[in-house]
Structures are given as C-alpha cells and as structure tokens.
C-alpha positions as CSV (number, residue, x, y, z in Angstrom):
1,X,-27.0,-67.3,40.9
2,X,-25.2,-66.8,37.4
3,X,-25.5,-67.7,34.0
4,X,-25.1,-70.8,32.5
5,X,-21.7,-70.3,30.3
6,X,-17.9,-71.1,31.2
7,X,-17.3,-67.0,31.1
8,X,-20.7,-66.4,33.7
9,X,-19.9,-70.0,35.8
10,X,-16.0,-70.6,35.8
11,X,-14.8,-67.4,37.0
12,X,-17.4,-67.3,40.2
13,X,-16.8,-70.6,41.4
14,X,-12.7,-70.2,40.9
15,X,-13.0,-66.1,42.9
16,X,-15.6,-68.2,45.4
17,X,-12.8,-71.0,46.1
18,X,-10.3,-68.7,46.6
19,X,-12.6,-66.5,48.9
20,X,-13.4,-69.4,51.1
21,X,-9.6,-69.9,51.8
22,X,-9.1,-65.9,52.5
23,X,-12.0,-65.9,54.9
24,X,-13.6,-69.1,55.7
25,X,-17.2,-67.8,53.8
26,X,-18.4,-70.7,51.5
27,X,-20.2,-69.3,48.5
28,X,-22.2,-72.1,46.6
29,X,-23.1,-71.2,42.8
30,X,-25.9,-72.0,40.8
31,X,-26.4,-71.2,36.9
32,X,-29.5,-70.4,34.8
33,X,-29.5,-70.7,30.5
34,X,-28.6,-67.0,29.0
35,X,-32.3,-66.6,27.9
36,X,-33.2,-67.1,31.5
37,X,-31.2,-64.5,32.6
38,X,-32.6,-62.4,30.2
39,X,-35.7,-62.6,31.1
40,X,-36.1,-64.2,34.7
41,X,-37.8,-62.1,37.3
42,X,-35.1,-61.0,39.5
43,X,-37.2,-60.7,42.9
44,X,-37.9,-64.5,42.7
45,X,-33.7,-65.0,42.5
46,X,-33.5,-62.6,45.3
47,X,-35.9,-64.4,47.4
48,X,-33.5,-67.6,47.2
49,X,-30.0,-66.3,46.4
50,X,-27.8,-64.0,48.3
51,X,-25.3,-63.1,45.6
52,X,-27.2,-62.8,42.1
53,X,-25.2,-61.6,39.2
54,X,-27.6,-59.7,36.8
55,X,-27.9,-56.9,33.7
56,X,-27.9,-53.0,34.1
57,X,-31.7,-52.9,32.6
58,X,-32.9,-54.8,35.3
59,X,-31.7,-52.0,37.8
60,X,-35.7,-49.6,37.3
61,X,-37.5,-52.8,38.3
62,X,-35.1,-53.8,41.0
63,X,-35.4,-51.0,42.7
64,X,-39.0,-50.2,42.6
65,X,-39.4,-54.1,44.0
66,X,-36.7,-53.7,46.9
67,X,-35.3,-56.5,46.1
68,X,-31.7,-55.6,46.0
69,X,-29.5,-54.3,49.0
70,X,-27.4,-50.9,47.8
71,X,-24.2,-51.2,48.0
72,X,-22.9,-47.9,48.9
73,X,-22.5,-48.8,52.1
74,X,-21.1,-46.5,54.8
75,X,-17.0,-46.4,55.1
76,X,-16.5,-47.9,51.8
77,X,-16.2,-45.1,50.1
78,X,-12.1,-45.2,49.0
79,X,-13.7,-49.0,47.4
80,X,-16.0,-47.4,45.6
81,X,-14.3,-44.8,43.8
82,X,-11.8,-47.0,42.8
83,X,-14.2,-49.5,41.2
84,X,-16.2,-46.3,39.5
85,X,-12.4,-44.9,38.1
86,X,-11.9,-48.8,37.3
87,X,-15.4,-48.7,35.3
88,X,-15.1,-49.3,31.4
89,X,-16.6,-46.6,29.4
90,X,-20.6,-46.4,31.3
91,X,-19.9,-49.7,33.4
92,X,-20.0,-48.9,36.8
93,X,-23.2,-45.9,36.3
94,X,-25.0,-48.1,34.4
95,X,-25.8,-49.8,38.0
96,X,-26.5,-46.3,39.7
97,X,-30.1,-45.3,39.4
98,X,-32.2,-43.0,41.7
99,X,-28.8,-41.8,43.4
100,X,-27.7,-45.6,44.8
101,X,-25.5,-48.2,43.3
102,X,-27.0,-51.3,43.2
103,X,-24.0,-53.3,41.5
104,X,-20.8,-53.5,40.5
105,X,-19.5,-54.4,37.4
106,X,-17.7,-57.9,37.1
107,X,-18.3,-58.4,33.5
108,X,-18.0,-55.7,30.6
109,X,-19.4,-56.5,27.4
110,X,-21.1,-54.4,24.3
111,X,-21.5,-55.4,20.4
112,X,-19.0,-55.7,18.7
113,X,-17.3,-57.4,15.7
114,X,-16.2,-61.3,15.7
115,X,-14.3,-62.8,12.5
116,X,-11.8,-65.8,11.6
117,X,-8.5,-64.5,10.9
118,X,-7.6,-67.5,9.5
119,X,-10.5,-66.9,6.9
120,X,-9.7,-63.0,6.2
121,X,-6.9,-61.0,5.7
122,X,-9.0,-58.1,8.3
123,X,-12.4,-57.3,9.9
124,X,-14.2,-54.8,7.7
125,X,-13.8,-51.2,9.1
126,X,-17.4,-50.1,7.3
127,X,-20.7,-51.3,7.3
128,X,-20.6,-51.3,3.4
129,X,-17.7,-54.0,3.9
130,X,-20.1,-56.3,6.1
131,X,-22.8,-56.7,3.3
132,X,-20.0,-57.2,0.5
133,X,-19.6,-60.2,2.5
134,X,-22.9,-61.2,3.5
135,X,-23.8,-61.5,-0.3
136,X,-21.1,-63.5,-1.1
137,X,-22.2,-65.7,2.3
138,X,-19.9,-65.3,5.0
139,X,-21.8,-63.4,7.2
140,X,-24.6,-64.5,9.9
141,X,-26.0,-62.1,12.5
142,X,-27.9,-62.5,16.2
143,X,-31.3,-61.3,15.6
144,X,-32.7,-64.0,18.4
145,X,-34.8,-61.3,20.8
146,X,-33.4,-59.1,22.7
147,X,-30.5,-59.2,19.6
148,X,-32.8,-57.8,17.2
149,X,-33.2,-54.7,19.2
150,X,-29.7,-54.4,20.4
151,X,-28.4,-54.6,16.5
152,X,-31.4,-51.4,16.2
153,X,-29.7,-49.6,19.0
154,X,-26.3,-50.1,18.1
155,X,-27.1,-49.3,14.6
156,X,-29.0,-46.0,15.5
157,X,-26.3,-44.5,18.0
158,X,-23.4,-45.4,15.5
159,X,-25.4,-43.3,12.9
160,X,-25.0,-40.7,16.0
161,X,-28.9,-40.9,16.5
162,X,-29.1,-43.0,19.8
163,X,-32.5,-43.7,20.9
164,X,-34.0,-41.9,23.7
165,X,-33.3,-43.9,27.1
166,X,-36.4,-41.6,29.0
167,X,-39.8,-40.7,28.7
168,X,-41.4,-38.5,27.5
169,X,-41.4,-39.1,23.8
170,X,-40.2,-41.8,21.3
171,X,-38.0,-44.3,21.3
172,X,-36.5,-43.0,18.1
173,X,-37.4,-40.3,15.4
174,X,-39.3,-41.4,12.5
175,X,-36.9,-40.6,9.8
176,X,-33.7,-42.9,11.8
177,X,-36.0,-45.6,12.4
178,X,-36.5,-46.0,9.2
179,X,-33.2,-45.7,8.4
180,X,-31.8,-48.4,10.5
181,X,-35.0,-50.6,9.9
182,X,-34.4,-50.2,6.2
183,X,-30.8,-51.5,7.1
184,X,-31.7,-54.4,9.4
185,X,-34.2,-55.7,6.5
186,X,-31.5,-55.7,4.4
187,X,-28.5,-57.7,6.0
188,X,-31.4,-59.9,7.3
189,X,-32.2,-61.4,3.9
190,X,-28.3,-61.5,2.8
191,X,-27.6,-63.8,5.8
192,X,-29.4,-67.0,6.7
193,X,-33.0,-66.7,8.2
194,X,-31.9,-69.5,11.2
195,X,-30.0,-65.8,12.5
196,X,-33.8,-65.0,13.5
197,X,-33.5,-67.6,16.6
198,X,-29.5,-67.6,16.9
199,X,-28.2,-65.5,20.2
200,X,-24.4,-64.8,20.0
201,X,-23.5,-68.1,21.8
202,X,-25.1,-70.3,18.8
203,X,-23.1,-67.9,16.1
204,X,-20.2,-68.1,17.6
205,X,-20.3,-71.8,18.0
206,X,-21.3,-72.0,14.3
207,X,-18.0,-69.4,13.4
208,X,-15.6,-71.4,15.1
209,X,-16.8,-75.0,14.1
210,X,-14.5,-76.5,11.1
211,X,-16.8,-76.2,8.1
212,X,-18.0,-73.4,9.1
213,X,-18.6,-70.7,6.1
214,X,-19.2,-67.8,8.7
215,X,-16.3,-65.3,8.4
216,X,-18.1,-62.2,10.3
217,X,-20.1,-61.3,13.0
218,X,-20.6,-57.7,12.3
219,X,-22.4,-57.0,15.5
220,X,-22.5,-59.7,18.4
221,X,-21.9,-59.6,22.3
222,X,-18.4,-61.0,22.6
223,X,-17.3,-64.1,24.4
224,X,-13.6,-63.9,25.4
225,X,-14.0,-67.7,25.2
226,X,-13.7,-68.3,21.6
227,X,-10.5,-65.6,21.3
228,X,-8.7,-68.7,23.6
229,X,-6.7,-70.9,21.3
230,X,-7.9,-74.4,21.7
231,X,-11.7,-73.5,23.3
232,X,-13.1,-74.4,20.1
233,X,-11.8,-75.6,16.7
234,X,-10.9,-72.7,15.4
235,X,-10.1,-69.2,17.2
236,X,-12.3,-66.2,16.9
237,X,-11.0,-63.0,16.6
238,X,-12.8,-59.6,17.9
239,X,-12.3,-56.1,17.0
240,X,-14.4,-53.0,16.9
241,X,-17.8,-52.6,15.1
242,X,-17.8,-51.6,11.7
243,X,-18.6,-48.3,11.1
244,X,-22.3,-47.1,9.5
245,X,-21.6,-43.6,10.6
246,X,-18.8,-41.2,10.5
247,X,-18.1,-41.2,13.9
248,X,-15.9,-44.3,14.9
249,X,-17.2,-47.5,16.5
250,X,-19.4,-45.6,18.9
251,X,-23.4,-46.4,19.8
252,X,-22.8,-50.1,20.8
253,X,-25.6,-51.3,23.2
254,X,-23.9,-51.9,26.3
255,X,-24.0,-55.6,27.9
256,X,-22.1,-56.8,30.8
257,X,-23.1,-58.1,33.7
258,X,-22.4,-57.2,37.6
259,X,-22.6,-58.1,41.3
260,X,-25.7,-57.6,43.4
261,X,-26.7,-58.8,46.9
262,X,-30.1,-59.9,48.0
263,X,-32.1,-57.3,50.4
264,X,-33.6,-60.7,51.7
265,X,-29.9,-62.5,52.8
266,X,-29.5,-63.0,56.1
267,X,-25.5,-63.0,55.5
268,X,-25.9,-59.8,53.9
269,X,-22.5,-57.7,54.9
270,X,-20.5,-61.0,53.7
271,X,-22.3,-61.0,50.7
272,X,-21.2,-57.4,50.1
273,X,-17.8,-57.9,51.5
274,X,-17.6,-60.1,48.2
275,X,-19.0,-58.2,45.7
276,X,-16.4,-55.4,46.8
277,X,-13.6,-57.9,46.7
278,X,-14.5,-59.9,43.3
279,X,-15.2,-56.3,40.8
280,X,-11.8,-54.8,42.4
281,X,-9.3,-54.4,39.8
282,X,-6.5,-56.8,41.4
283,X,-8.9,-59.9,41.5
284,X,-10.3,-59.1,38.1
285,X,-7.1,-58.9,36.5
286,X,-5.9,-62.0,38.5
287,X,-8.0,-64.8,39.2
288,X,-11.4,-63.8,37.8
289,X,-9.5,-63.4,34.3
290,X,-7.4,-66.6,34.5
291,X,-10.6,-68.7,35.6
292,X,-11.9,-67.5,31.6
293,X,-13.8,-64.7,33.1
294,X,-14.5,-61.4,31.2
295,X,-13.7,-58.7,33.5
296,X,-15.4,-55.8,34.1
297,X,-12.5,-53.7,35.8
298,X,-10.0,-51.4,33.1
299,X,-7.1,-53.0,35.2
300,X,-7.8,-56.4,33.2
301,X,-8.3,-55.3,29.9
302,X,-5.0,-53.4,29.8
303,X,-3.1,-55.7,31.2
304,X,-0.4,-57.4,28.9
305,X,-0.8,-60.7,30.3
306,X,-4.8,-61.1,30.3
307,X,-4.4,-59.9,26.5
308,X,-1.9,-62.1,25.3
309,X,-4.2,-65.2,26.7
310,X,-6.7,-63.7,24.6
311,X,-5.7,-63.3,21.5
312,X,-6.0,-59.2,22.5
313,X,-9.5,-59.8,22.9
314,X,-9.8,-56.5,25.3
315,X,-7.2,-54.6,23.4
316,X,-9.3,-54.6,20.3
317,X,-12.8,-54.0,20.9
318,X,-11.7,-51.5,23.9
319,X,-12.9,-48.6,21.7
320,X,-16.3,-49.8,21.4
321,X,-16.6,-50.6,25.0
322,X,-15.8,-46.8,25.6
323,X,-17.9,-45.5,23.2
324,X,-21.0,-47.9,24.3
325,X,-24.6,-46.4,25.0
326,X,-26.5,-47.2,27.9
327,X,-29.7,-48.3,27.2
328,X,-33.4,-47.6,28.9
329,X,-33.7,-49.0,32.5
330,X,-37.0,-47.5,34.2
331,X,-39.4,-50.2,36.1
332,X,-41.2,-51.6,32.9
333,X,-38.2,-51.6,30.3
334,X,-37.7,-55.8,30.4
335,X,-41.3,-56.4,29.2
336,X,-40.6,-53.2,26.4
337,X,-37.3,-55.1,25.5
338,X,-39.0,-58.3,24.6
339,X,-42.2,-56.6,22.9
340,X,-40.1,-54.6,21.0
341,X,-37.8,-56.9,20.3
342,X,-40.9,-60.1,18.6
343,X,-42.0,-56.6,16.7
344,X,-38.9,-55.9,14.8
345,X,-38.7,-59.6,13.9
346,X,-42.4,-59.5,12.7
347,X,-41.4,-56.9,10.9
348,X,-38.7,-58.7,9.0
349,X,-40.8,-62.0,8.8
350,X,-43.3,-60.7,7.0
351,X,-41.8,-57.3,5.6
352,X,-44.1,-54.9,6.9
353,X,-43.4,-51.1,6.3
354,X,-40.5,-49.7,8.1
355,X,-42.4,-46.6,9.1
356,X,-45.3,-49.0,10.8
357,X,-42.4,-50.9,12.6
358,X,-41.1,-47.8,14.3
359,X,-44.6,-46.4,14.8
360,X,-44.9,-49.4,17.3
361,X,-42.0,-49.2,18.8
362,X,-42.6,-46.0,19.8
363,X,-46.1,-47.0,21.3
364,X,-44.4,-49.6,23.4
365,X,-41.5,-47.2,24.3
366,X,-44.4,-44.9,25.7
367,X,-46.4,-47.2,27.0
368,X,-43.9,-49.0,29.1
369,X,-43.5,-46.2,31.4
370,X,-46.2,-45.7,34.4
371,X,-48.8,-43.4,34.2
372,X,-48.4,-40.0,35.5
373,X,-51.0,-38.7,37.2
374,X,-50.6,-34.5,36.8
375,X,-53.0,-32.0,39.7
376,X,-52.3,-30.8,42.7
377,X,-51.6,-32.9,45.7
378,X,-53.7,-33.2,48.7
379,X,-57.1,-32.0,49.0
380,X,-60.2,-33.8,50.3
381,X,-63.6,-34.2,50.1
C-alpha cells in the first residue's frame, strides 16, 4: 500500500516490475488519497498488506501495536550502514525508535520553497521578502491540517527555537509560540483564506496552472513532479526556505516517506529482501528516480543526471533537507498532530489570542503522552 500520487504510485509499480524480472516475486500495489495516509491507522494496512509505505511519526504507535516487522535483521548489517550513510540529513533515524529500525527511507521530503521562474527573477531569501509578495497577491500557503502545524514547526526551529519532540514539558515556550503564531496570523490574512483547506498538492496545481497569479510557496512539501518540464503547464521551481531567522534554511519539518513490512506477512523475508533492494542507493538513483520517484537515498540527489530531469529539484532545496527537524513520534503523537493542527486553524478563523493558542497546544502536547504511573514496583496485599 502507497499513496495515491504519480511520485508515491509510479515509482513502486516501475522498482516492483523490474523486481519481478530479477527474482520472479510479484508485488501488486495499491494506493490510498494523501489525507488517508495521513491519518489511516496503520495496523489495519498491516493486517492486509505486506509492504506498506508510511511516515516517520507513525513509527511510536507502530511499535507499541506490533504491527511492523524490524528490519535489522541478522547478516544485513554491511545493507544497513550503507542506507544509514546514504540517509539525507535525519532520514534514515527518523525510522529508528526504541533501538530498532522499522523502515527505510525511499522518499526524502521537508518544506521548502516552490516559485515560477518564469514569473520572478528569484525565490525570496528572507521571510520579509515572502510577505512583500503576499500583499501584493502572489503568494498562497498549505495551512490544510497537518500543514498548519508543519508551517508552526518549521517556523519555530528556523527562529532556532524548535519545539520539544519529548515529554515532559511543552510543546513550545510561551514567548516563541507567540512569536510564530503572531506570524502565521499574519501571512494567513495576506494570502487567500481557500489556503485553510489546500494541502501542497492543490497549491501546486494552482501555481503551475496558466492563469495562475501564485508566484510563491514559501513553505510547502515539494513534489519533484511539477520541477519536470511538461508535467503541468508551467514548471515549478524549488529552492530553500526563506529565512525568518539568522541561521540559514534550517528547522524545516521533515516529511518523506519509507519502506516497511507487515509483522502479519506470510512472505515476510521477500518483503524485506525488497525494501533492502528499493531504498539502496543504486536503485534509487536508477529506476526509482526515472519512474518520477523522489528518492530518499543522497546517491540520487547528487547525481547529475537525476538533477538535470528535474530542473535541480534535489540540488536546490538539499540544504533544507539537511538542516530538517524531526518531529514528535511517541504512541499518541497522530491524534496530537490532528488536534493541534484544527486548533491553530481555529485560532486563525476566528483570531483568538496567540497566547491561548499556544496554551492549548501545550495541553495536547502533554496530554498526548501516557500516563506515568510513579512508586515502587511490586508489593502485595
């Protein structure tokens, strides 16, 4: 199971074809919409899938369900050090929780910044430059959950304040929230309020369409897609996030996807024998990219040839791939993500008071961790 896009679809079925040849092991794909894969329960796709392709969030419930067989299997240990020295920026540990790796990156993604070239002479380098444009109405923004609270994170950790990822404590300190609510509000009612249930797919279908008056995209999950000339009417460009803080385009909320294999298969070393094979740096580079993939493996994006296709698609936004942040992934973090997410929104809605926002962001934040029962173990009556 993948998601429903030419970059989650294409590339699995073309690697699967070419996998069946090389050992005879038919892999059949099915697809689910983006907001699905958001949100659907994994342990339900593990049940009737033996190769799911999901998010690094995911990974805290995963493995408190046992759904997912590890794969740091036994004599594969030369595999996966290539694949962890092949990982882009926090790729490859962003699927290694309570000492197991539980996927392998096949798809790197993290915010960053989409324009039309032939609409601007360059991307703006600062956020100040973003909202020059967004008044005079060339900008629109993903704030579609979970974008909202992506743009909060990315916005926080460029400032060099990321948000906590562990309990105990807040989400983020009062005095940043604010800060980067108080920035959110005010792009939000510069760009159109339709941005409130746009993902990045919808914007960047609206950027690239001929009339289009949408020159930016100042923080966006990109699709190598629309960098391919002739994908669309018009060809996107990508580059680095504009920076709010001093620090470079660093603090973007990692995205991505990678590779996982069903504790419940019943073909299970095959399926593993192909999630090696498919995030290794040679098939990413090759076939995966070629099929309109976009690879998780460094091999890809520096490759000369997979840039060229692309418009340098990886060369550009490479820096804010490195410099992305990892965010939360304990058991209860997807039902935090969409909370948080419709609260930030409200917020903007109906312009309630920053510091009330982040006071219940925080709660959630808290809140979506287990109880933790302190005393002494044992005893009896």
């Amino acid at each position: 199971m993948t998601w429903s896009h030419p970059r989650g679809y294409d590339p699995m079925v073309a690697c699967s074809s070419l996998w069946e040849q090389k050992t005879g092991v038919a892999i059949a794909w099915d697809k689910r919409s983006l907001q699905d894969f958001e949100s659907f329960p994994v342990e339900e796709l593990a049940r009737a899938y033996d190769l799911i392709v999901i998010d690094h969030p995911h990974v805290g419930q995963i493995t408190a369900e046992n759904c997912l067989a590890p794969l740091d299997v036994a004599g594969r240990e030369a595999d996966r050090a290539a694949l962890k020295a092949g990982s882009l920026g926090q790729s490859y540990p962003s699927y290694t929780w309570q000492g197991r790796q539980w996927a392998f990156p096949i798809d790197a993604a993290s915010q960053v910044q989409a324009w039309r070239p032939d609409r601007l002479n360059a991307a703006p380098t600062r956020w100040s430059e973003v909202l020059d444009l967004a008044r005079r109405g060339h900008v629109l923004l993903p704030l579609r959950p979970p974008h909202s609270l992506m743009t909060l994170y990315t916005l926080a950790g460029n400032l060099g304040k990321p948000c906590a990822t562990d309990a105990p404590g807040d989400l983020i300190g009062l005095a940043t929230g604010e800060q980067v609510f108080e920035m959110m509000r005010e792009i939000a009612a510069l760009v159109d309020p339709v941005c409130l249930g746009m993902d990045p797919i919808a914007v960047s279908e609206d950027m690239a369409a001929t009339d289009s008056q949408t020159f930016c995209a100042p923080l966006i999950y990109g699709y190598v897609s629309y960098a391919v000339t002739g994908f669309r009417p018009h060809r996107l460009a990508f580059t680095d996030i504009p920076a709010a803080g001093d620090a470079g385009p660093v603090g973007s909320a990692l995205g991505g996807t990678g590779i996982a294999v069903s504790a419940f298969s019943k073909a299970k070393p095959e399926a593993i024998d192909f999630a090696y094979w498919i995030a290794s740096g040679d098939v990413q580079r090759g076939p995966y990219a070629a099929a309109g993939g976009q690879p998780g493996h460094a091999a890809a994006w520096g490759d000369q040839a997979v840039n060229a296709a692309t418009g340098n698609f990886y060369k550009d936004t490479r820096a804010t791939l490195d410099g992305a942040w990892v965010r939360p992934r304990h058991d209860g973090y997807m039902a935090f993500q969409q909370s948080a997410s419709d609260r930030i929104n409200l917020g903007l809605v109906e312009r309630h008071a920053a510091a009330s926002v982040v006071a219940d962001l925080n709660r959630l934040f808290r809140e979506s961790f287990p109880a933790r029962v302190s005393g002494a173990a044992g005893g009896g009556a």
